[in-house]
C-alpha positions as CSV (number, residue, x, y, z in Angstrom):
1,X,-28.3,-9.8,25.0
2,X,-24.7,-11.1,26.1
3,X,-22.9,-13.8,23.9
4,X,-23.2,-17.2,25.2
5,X,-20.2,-19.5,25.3
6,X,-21.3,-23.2,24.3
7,X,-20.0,-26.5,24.0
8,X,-22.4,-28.8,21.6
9,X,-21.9,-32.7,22.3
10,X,-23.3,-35.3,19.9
11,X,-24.2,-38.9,20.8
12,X,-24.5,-40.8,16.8
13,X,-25.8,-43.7,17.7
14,X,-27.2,-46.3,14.8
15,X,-31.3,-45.1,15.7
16,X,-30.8,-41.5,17.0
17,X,-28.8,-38.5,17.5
18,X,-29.1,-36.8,20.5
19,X,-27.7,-33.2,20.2
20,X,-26.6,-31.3,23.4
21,X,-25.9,-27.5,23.7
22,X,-24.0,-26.9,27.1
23,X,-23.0,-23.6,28.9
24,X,-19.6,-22.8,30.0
25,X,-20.8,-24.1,33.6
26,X,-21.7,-27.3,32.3
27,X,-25.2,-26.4,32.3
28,X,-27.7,-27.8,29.6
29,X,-29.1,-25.5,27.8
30,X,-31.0,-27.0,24.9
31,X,-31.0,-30.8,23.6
32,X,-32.8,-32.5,20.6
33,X,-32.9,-35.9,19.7
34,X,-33.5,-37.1,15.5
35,X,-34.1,-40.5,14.1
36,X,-31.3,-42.4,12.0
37,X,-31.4,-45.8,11.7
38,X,-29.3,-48.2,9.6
39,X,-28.3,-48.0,5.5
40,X,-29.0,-43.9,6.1
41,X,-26.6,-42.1,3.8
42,X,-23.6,-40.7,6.1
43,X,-24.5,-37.5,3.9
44,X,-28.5,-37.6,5.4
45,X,-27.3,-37.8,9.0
46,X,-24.5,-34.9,8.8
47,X,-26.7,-32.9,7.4
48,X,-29.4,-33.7,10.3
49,X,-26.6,-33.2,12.8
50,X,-25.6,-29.8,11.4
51,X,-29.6,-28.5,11.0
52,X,-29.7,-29.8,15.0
53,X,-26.7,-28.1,16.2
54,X,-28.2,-24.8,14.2
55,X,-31.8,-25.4,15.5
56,X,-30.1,-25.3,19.3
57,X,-27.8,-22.6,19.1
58,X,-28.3,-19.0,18.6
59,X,-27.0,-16.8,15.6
60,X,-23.3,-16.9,15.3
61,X,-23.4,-13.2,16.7
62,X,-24.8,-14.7,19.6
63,X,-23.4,-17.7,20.4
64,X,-19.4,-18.4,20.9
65,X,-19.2,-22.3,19.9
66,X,-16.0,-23.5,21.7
67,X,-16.4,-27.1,20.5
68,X,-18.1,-29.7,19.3
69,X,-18.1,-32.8,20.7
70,X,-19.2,-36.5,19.0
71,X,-19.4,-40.1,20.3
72,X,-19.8,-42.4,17.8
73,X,-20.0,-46.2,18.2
74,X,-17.3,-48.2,15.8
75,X,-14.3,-48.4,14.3
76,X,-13.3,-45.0,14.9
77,X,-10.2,-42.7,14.2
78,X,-9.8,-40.5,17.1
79,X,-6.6,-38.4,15.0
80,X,-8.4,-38.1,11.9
81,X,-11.9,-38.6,13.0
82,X,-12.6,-41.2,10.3
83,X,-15.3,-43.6,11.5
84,X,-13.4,-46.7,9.4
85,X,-16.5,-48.9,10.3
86,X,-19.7,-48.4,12.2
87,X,-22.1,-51.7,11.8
88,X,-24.4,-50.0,13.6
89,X,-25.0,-47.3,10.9
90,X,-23.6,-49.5,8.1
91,X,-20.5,-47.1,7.7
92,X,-16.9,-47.5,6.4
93,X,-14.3,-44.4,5.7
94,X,-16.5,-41.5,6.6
95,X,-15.0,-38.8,7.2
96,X,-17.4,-37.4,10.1
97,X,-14.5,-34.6,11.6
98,X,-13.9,-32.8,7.9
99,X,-17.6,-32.9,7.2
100,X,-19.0,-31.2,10.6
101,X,-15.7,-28.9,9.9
102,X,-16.6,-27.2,6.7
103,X,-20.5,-27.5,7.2
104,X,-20.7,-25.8,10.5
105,X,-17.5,-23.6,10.1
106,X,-16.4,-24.2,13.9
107,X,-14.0,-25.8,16.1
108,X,-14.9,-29.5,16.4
109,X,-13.1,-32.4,18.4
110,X,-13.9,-36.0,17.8
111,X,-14.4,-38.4,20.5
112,X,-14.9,-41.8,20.6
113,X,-17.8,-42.9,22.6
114,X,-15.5,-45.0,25.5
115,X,-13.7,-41.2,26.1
116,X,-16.1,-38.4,26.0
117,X,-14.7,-36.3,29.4
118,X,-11.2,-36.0,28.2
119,X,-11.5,-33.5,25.9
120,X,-14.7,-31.4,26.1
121,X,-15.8,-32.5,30.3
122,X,-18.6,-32.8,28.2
123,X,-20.8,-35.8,28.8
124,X,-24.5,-36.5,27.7
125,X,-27.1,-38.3,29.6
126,X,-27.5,-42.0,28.4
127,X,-31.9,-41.5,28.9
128,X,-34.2,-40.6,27.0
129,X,-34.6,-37.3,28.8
130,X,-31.8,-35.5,27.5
């Protein structure tokens, strides 16, 4: 089977996570949506984001990840991808970019939730029907 080339977006919101794959057409491919909700450990929802992404995608011999894309609502760092404070997750100083980095061992770009097109052309449906 031929490698895919994919773009995965995230939407962390402060009771879901809705988890996009996307083709190089802009096509969706797969999506999956997870409870969060407020006072979950940053920790619990990274680690539900990265068990998402690898639930949607295929094997790294399969899949080319170009990017990741995340929208987060808060107080966010677009450089450093520090959320500073999110009172919808109860948040402060997380360090959402370097986390995603070294757990999924891919390219990631943060985005803030106001600018999602401008670096990925990437955006996610705001229904329920993802």
């Amino acid at each position: 089977m031929p490698r895919r080339v994919v773009t995965i977006g995230v939407d962390l919101g402060g009771t879901k996570v809705a988890t996009a794959l996307v083709g190089k057409r802009d096509e969706l491919i797969a999506s999956k949506e997870s409870n969060t909700g407020y006072g979950v450990s940053p920790q619990a929802v990274i680690s539900q984001i990265v068990q998402d992404i690898e639930n949607l995608s295929r094997s790294p011999t399969e899949d080319t990840v170009l990017a990741i894309g995340v929208g987060a609502a808060g107080q966010v760092d677009s450089t450093t991808g520090v959320i500073r404070a999110s009172s919808n997750l109860g948040w402060k100083n997380v360090a959402l970019k370097k986390e995603l980095e070294q757990s999924c061992k891919i390219q990631y770009n943060y985005l803030r939730r106001k600018d999602p097109v401008s670096y990925t052309h990437l955006t996610l449906p705001t229904n329920r029907e993802v």
